[in-house]
N, CA, C and O of each residue as an XYZ file, in Angstrom:
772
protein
N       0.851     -1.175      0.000
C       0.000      0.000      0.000
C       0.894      1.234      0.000
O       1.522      1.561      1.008
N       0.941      1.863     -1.056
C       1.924      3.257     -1.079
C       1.078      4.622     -0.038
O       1.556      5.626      0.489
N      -0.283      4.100     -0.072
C      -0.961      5.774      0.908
C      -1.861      6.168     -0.384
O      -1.917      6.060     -1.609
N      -2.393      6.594      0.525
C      -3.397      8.011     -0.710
C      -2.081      8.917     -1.183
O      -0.888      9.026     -0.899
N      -3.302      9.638     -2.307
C      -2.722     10.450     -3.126
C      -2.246     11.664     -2.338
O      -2.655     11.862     -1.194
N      -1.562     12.308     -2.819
C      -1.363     13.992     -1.947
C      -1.132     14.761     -2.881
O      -0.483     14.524     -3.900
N      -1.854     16.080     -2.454
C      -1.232     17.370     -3.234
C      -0.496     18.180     -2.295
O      -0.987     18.457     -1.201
N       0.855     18.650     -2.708
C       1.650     19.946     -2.156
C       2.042     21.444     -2.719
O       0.984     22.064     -2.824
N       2.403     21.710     -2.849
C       2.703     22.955     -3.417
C       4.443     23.126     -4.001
O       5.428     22.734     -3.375
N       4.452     23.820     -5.360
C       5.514     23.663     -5.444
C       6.781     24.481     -4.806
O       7.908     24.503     -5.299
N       6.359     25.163     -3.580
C       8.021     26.054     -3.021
C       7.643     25.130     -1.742
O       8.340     25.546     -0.816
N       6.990     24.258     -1.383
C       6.359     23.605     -0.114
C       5.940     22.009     -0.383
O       4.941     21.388     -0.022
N       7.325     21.518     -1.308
C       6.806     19.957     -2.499
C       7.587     18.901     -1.134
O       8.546     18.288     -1.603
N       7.424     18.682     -0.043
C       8.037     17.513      0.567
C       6.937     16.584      1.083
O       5.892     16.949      1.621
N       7.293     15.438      0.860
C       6.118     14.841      0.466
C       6.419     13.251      1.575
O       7.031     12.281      1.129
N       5.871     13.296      2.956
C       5.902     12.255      3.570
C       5.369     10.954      3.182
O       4.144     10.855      3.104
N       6.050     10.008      2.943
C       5.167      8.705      2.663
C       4.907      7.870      3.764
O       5.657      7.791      4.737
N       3.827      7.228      3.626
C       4.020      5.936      4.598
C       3.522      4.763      3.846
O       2.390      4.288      3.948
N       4.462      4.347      3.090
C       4.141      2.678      2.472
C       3.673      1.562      3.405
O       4.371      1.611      4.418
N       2.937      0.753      3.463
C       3.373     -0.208      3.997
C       3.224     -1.741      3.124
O       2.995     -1.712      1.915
N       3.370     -2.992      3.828
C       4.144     -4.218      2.892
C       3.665     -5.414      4.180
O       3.842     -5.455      5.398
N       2.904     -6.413      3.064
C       2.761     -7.658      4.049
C       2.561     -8.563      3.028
O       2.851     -8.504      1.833
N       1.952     -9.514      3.772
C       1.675    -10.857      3.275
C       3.025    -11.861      2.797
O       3.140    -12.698      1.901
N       3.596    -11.553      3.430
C       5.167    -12.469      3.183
C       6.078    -11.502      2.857
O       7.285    -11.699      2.993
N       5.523    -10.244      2.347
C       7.003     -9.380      2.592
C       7.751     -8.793      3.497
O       7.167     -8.985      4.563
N       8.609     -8.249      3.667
C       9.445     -8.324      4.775
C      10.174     -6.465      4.288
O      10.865     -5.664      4.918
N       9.703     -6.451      3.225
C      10.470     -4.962      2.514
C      10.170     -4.441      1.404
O       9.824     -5.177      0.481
N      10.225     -3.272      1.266
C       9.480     -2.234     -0.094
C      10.488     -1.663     -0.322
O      11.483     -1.476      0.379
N      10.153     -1.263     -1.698
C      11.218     -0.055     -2.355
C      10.543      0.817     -3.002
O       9.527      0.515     -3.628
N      11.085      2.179     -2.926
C       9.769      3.328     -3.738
C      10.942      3.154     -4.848
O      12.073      2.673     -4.771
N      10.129      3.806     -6.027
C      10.335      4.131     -7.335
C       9.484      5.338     -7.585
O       8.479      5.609     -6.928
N      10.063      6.205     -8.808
C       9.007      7.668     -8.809
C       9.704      7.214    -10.428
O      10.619      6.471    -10.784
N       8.500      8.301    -11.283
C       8.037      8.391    -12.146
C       8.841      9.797    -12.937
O       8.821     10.233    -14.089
N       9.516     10.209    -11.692
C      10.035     11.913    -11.653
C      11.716     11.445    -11.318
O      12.176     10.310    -11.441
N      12.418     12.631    -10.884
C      13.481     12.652    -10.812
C      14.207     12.850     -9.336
O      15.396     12.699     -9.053
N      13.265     13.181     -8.618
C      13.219     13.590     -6.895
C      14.194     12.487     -6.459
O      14.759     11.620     -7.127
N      14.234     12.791     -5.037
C      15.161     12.200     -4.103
C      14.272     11.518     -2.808
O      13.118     11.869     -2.565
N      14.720     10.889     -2.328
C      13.715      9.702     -1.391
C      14.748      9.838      0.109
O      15.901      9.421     -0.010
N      14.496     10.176      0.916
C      15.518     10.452      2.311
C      15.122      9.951      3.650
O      14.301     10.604      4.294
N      15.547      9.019      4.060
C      16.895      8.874      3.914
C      17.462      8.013      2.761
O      18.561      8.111      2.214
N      16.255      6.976      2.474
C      16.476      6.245      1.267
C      15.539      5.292      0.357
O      14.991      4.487      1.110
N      15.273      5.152     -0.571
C      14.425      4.473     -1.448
C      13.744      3.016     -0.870
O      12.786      2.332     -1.227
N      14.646      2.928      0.094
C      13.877      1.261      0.617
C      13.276      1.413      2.231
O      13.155      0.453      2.992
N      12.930      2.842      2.578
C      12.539      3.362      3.786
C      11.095      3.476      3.555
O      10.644      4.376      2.845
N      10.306      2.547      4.161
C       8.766      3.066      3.653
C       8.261      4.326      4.732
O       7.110      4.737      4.583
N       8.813      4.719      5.428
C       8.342      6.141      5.687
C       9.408      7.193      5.339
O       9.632      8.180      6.040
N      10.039      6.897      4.202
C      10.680      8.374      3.552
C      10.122      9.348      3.225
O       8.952      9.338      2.841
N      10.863     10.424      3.313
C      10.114     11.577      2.409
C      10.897     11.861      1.536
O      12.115     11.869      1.713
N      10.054     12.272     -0.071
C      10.556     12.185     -1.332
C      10.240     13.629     -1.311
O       9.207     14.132     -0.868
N      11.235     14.229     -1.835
C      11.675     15.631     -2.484
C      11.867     15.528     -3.716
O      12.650     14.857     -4.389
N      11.035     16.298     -3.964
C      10.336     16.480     -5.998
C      11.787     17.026     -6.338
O      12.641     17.569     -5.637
N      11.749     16.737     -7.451
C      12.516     17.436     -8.321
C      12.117     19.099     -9.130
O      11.008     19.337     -9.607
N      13.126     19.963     -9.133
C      12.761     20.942    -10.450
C      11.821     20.338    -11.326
O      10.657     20.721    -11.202
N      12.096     19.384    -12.278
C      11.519     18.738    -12.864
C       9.652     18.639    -12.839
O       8.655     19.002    -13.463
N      10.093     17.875    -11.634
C       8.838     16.983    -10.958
C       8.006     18.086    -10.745
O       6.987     17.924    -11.416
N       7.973     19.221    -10.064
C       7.305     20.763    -10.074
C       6.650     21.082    -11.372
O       5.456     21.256    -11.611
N       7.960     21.132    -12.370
C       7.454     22.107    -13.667
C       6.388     20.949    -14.211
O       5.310     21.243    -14.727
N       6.847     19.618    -14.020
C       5.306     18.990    -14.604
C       4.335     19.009    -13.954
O       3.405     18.336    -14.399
N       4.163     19.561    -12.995
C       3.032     19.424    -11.773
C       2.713     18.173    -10.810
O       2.006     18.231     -9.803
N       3.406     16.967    -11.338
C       2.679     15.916    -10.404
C       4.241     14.809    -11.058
O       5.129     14.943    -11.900
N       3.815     13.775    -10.056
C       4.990     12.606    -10.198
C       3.686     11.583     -9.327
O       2.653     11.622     -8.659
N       4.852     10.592    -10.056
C       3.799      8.869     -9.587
C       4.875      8.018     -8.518
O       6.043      7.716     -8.763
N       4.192      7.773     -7.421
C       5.979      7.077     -6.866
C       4.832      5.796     -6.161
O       3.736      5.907     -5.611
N       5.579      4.759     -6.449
C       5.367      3.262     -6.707
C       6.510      3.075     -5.519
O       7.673      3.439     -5.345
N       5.135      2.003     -4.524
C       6.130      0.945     -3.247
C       5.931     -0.500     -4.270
O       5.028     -0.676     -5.088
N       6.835     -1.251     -4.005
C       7.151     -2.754     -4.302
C       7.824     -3.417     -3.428
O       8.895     -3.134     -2.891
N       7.065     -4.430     -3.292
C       7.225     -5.879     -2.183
C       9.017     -6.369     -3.072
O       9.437     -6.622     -4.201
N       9.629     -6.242     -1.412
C      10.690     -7.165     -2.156
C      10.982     -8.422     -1.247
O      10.166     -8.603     -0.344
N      11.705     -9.042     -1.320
C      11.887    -10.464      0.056
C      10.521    -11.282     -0.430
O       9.905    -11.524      0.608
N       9.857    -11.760     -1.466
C       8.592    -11.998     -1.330
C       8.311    -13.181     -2.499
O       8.929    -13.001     -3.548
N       7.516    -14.273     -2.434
C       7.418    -15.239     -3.779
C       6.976    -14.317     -4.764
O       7.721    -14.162     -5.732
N       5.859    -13.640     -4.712
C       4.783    -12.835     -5.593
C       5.359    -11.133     -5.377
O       5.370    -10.481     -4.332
N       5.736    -10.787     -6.528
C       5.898     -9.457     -6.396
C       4.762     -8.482     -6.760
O       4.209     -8.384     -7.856
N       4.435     -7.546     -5.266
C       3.743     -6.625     -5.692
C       3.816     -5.444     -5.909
O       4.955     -4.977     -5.878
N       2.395     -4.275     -6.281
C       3.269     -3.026     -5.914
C       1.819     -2.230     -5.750
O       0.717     -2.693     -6.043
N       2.112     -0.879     -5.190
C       0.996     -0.136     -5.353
C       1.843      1.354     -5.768
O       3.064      1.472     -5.870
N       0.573      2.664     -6.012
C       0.902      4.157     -6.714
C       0.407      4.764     -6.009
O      -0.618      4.420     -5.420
N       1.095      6.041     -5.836
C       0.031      6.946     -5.753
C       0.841      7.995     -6.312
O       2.069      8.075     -6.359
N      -0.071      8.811     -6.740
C       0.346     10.770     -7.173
C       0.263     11.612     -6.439
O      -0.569     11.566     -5.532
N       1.070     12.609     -6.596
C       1.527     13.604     -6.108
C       1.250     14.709     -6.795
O       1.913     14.942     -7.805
N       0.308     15.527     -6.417
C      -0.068     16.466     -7.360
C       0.767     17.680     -6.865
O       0.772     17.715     -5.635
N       1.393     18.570     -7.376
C       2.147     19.962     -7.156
C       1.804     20.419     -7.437
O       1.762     20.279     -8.660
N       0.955     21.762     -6.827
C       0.896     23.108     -6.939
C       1.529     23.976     -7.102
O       2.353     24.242     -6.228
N       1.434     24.849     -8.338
C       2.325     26.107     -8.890
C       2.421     26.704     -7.441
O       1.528     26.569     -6.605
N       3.605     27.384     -7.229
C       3.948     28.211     -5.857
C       3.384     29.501     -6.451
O       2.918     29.438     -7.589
N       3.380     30.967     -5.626
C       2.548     31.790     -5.844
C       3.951     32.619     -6.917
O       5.102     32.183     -6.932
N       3.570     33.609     -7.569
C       4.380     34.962     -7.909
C       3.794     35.816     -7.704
O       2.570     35.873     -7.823
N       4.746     36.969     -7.231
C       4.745     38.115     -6.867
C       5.308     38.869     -7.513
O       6.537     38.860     -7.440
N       4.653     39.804     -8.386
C       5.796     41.146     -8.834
C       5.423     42.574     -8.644
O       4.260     42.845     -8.344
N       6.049     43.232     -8.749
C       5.982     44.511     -8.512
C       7.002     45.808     -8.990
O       7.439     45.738    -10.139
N       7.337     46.811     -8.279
C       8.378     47.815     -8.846
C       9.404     47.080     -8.556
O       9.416     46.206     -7.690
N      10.857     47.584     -9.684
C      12.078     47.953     -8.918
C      12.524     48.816     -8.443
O      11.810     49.811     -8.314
N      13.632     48.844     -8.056
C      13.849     50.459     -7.052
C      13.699     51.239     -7.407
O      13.804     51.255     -8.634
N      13.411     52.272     -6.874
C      12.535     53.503     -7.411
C      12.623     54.874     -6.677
O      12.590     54.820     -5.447
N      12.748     56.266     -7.351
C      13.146     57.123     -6.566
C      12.176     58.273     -6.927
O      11.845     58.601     -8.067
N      11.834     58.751     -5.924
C      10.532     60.123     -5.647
C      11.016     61.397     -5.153
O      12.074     61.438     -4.524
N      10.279     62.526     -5.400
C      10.633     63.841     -5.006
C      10.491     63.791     -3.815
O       9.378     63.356     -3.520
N      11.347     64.131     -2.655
C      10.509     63.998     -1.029
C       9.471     65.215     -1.113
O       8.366     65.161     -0.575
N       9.879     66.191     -1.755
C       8.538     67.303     -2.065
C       7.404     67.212     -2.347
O       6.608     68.114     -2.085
N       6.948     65.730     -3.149
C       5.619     65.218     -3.188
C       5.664     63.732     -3.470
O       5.714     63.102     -4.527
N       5.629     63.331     -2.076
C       6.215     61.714     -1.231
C       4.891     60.888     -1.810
O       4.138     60.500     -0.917
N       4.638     60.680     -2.673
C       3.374     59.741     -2.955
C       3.842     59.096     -4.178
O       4.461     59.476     -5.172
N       3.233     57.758     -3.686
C       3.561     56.994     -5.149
C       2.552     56.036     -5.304
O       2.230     55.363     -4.325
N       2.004     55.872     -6.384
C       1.211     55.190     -6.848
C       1.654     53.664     -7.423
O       2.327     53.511     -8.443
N       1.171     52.610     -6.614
C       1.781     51.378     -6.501
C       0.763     50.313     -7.409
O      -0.430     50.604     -7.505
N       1.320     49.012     -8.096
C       0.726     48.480     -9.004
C       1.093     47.103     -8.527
O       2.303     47.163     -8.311
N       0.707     46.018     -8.282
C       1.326     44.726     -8.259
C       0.918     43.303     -8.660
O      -0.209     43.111     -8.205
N       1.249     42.499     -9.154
C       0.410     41.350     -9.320
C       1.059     40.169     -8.722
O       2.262     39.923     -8.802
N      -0.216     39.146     -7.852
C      -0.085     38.134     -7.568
C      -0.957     37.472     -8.122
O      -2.159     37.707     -8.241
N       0.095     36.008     -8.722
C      -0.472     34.440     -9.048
C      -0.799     33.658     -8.640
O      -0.650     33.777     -7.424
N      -1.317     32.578     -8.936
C      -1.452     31.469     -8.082
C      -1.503     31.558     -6.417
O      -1.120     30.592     -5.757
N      -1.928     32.599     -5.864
C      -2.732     32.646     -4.905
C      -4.026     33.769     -4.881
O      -4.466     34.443     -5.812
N      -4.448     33.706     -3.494
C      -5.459     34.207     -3.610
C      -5.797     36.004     -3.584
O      -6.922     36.470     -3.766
N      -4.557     36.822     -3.319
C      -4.671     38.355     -3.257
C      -2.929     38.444     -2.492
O      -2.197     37.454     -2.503
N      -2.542     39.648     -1.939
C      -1.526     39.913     -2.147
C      -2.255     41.283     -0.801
O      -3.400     41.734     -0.803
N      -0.923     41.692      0.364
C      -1.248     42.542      1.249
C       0.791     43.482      1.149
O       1.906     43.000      0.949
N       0.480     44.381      1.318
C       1.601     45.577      1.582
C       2.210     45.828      2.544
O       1.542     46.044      3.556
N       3.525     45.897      2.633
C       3.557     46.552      4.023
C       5.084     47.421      3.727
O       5.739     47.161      2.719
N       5.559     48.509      4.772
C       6.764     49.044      4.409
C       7.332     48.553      5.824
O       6.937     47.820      6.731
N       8.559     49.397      5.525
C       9.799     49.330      6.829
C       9.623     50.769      7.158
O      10.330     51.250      8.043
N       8.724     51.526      6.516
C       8.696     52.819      7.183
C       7.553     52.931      7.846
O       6.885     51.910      8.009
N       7.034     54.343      8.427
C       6.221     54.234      8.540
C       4.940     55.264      7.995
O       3.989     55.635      8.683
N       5.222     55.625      6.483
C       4.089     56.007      6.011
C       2.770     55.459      5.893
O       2.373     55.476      7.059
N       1.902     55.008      5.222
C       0.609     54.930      4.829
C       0.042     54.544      3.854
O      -0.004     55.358      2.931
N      -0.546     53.327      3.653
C      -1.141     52.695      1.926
C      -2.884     53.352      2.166
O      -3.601     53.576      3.141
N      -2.989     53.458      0.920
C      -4.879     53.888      1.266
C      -5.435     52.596      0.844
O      -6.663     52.551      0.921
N      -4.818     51.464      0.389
C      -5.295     50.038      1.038
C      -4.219     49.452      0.806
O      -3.374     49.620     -0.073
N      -4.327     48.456      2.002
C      -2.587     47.491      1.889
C      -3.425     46.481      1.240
O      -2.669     45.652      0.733
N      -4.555     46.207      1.048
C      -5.079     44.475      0.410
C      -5.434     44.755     -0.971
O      -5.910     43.885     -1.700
N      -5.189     46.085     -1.394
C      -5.923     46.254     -2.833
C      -4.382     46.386     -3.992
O      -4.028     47.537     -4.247
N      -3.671     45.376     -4.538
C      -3.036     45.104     -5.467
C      -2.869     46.810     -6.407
O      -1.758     47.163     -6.803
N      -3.682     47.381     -6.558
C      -3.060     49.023     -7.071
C      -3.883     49.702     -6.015
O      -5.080     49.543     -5.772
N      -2.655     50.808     -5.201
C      -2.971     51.607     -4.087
C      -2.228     52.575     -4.823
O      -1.950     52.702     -6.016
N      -1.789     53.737     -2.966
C      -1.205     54.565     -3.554
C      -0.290     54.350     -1.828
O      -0.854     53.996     -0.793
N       1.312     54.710     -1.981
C       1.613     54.702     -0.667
C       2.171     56.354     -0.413
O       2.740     57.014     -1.282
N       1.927     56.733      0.689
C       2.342     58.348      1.026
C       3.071     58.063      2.014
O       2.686     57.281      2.883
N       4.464     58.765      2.046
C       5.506     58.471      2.679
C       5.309     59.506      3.906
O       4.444     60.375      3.798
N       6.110     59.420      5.082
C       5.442     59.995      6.156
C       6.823     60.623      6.636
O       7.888     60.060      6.383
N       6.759     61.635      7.233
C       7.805     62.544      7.461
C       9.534     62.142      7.797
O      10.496     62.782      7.374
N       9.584     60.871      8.694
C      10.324     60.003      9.017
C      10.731     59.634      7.738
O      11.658     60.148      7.112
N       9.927     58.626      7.330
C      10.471     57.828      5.887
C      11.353     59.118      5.037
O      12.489     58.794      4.690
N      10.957     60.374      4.728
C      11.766     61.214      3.921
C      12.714     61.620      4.593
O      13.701     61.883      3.905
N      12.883     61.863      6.196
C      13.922     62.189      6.864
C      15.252     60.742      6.355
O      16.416     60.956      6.018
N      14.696     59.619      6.442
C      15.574     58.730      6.662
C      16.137     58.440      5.173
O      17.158     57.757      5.093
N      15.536     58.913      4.000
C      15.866     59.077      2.494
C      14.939     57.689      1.938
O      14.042     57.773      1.100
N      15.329     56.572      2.530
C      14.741     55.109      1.936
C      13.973     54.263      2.615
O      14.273     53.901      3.753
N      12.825     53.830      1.945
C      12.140     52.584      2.660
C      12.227     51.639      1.689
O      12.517     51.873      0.516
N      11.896     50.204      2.319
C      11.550     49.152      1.557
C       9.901     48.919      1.171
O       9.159     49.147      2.126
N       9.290     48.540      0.037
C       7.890     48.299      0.351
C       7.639     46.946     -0.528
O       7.874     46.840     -1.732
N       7.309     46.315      0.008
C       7.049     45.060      0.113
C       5.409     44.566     -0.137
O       4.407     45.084      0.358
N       5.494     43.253     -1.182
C       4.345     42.914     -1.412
C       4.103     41.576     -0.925
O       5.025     40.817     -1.222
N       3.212     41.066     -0.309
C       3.377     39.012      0.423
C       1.897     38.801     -0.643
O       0.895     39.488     -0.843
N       2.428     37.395     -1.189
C       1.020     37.004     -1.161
C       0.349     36.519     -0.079
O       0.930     36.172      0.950
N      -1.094     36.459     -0.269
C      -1.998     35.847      0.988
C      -2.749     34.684      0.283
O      -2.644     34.482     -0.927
N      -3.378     34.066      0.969
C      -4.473     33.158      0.686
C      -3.645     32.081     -0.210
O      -3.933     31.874     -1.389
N      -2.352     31.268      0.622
C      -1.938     31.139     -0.144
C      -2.820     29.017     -0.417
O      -2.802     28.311     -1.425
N      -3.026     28.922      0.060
C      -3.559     27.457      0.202
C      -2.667     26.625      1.057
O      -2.656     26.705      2.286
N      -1.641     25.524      0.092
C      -0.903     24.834      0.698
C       0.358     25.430      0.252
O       1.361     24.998      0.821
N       0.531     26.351     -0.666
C       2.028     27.046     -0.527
C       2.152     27.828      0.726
O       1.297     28.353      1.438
N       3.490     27.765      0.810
C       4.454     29.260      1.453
C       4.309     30.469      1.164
O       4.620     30.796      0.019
N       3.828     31.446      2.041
C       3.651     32.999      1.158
C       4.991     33.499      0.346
O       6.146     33.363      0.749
N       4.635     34.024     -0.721
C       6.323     34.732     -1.383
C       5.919     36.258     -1.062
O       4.871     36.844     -0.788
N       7.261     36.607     -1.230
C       7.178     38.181     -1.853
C       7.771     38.947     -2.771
O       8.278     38.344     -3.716
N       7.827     39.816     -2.757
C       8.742     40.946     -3.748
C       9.018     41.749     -2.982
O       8.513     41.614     -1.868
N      10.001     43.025     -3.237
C      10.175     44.054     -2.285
C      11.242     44.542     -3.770
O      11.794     44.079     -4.769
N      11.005     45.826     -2.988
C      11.697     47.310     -3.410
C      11.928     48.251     -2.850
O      11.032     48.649     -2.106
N      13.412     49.192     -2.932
C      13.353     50.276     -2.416
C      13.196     51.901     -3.080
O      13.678     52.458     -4.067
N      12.743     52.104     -2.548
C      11.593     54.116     -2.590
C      12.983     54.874     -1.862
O      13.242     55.086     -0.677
N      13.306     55.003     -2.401
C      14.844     56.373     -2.863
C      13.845     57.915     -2.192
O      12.967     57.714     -3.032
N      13.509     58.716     -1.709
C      13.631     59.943     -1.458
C      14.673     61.054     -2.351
O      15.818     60.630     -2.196
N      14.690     62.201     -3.146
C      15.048     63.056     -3.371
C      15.113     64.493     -3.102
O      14.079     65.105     -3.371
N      15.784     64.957     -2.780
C      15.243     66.356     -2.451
C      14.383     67.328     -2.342
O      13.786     67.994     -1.497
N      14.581     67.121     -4.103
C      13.362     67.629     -4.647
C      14.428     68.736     -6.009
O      15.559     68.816     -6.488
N      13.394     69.224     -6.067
C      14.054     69.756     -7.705
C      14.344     71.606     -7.007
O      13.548     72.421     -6.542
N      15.972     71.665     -7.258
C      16.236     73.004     -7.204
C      16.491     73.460     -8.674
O      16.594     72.686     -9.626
N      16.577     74.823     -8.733
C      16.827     75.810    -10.125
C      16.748     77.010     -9.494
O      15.859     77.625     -8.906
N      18.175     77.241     -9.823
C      18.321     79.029     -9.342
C      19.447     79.425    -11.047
O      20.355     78.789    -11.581
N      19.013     80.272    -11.269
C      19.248     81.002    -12.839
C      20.722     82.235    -12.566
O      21.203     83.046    -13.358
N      20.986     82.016    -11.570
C      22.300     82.941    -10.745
C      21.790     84.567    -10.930
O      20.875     84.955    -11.656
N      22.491     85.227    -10.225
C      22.092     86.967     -9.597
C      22.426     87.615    -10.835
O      23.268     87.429    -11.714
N      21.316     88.598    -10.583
C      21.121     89.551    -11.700
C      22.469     90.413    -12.127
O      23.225     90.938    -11.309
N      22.626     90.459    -13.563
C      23.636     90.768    -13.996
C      23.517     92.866    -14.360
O      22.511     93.533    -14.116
N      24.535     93.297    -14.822
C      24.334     94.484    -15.646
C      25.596     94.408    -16.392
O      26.774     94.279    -16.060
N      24.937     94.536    -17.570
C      26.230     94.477    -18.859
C      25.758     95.793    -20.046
O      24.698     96.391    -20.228
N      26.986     95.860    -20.637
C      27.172     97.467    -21.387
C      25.537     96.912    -22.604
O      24.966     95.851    -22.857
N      25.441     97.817    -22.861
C      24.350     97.632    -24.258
C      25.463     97.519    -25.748
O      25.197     97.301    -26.931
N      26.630     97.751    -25.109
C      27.200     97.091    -26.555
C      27.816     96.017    -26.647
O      28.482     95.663    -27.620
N      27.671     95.514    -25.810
C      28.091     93.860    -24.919
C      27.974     92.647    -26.121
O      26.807     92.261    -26.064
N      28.530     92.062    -26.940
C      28.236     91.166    -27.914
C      27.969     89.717    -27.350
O      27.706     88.764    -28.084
N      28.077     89.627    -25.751
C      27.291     88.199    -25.129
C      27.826     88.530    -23.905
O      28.792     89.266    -23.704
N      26.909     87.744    -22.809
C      26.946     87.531    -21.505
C      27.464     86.490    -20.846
O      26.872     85.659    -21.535
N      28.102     85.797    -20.051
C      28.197     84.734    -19.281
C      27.103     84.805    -18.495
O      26.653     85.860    -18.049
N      26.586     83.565    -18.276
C      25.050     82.988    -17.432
C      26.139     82.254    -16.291
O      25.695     81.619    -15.334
């Protein structure tokens, strides 16, 4: 008996088995269908098999116990279904006037269910759960020049939350001074600025 089937997720693919083996056998061996690894080892009927890259990008693997020590050889299956892990994207680093500290934020999450915000500063989202907000940086955050702002997915099922992150640069802000008023002859054929 290899167990029921299981689904995991693919950044969260470790996959406990519990085979078990009778009727005159004395020992099993897993086999997979994929490329994964079996730990501590292939003839352990409570190993756990670690998918492969592979085994992920196809979504699922088949891993087969077999009776060994035994007149009649048997075997049983089960699948492993993998779940895409989530993505997260968003800005790269990015730099704002501290003169008008607002930035209008855009992000997308996959394969889960929504996506929440948060910074290392402490400005203000006018929603951290709504995927396009706007974040306004708060007096601190421009004193300190940089924050990080960060996107997690949520709702993730049986994955691991991911994230993204970026850092929000502060600038001065925009100077222009045209230098002090000059007086030059009226027969002057050019000025230095």
């Amino acid at each position: 008996d290899a167990g029921s089937d299981q689904t995991v997720c693919g950044n969260d693919a470790v996959v406990q088995l519990n085979g078990q083996v009778s009727g005159g056998a004395d020992q099993g061996q897993w086999t997979t269908s994929g490329s994964g690894i079996f730990t501590p080892n292939d003839l352990t009927l409570d190993a756990v098999y670690t998918p492969s890259a592979q085994d992920i990008n196809n979504g699922f693997v088949t891993l087969t116990v077999t009776t060994l020590n035994s007149c009649n050889q048997a075997n049983d299956a089960m699948v492993v279904n993998i779940d895409p892990a989530p993505i997260v994207t968003t800005y790269s680093d990015t730099l704002i006037c501290g003169t008008n500290p607002i930035l209008d934020l855009v992000g997308n999450v996959q394969n889960a269910g929504g996506g929440v915000w948060s910074t290392s500063g402490t400005g203000s989202f006018a929603n951290t759960t709504n995927l396009t907000t706007t974040y306004t940086a708060s007096a601190a955050d421009i004193s300190n020049g940089i924050v990080v702002i960060t996107l997690s997915s949520t709702s993730n099922g049986l994955c691991l939350p991911v994230s993204s992150s970026f850092t929000l640069t502060f600038s001065d802000g925009i100077y222009v001074s045209a230098g002090p008023d000059q007086e030059v002859c009226i027969s002057a054929t050019s000025t230095i600025l």
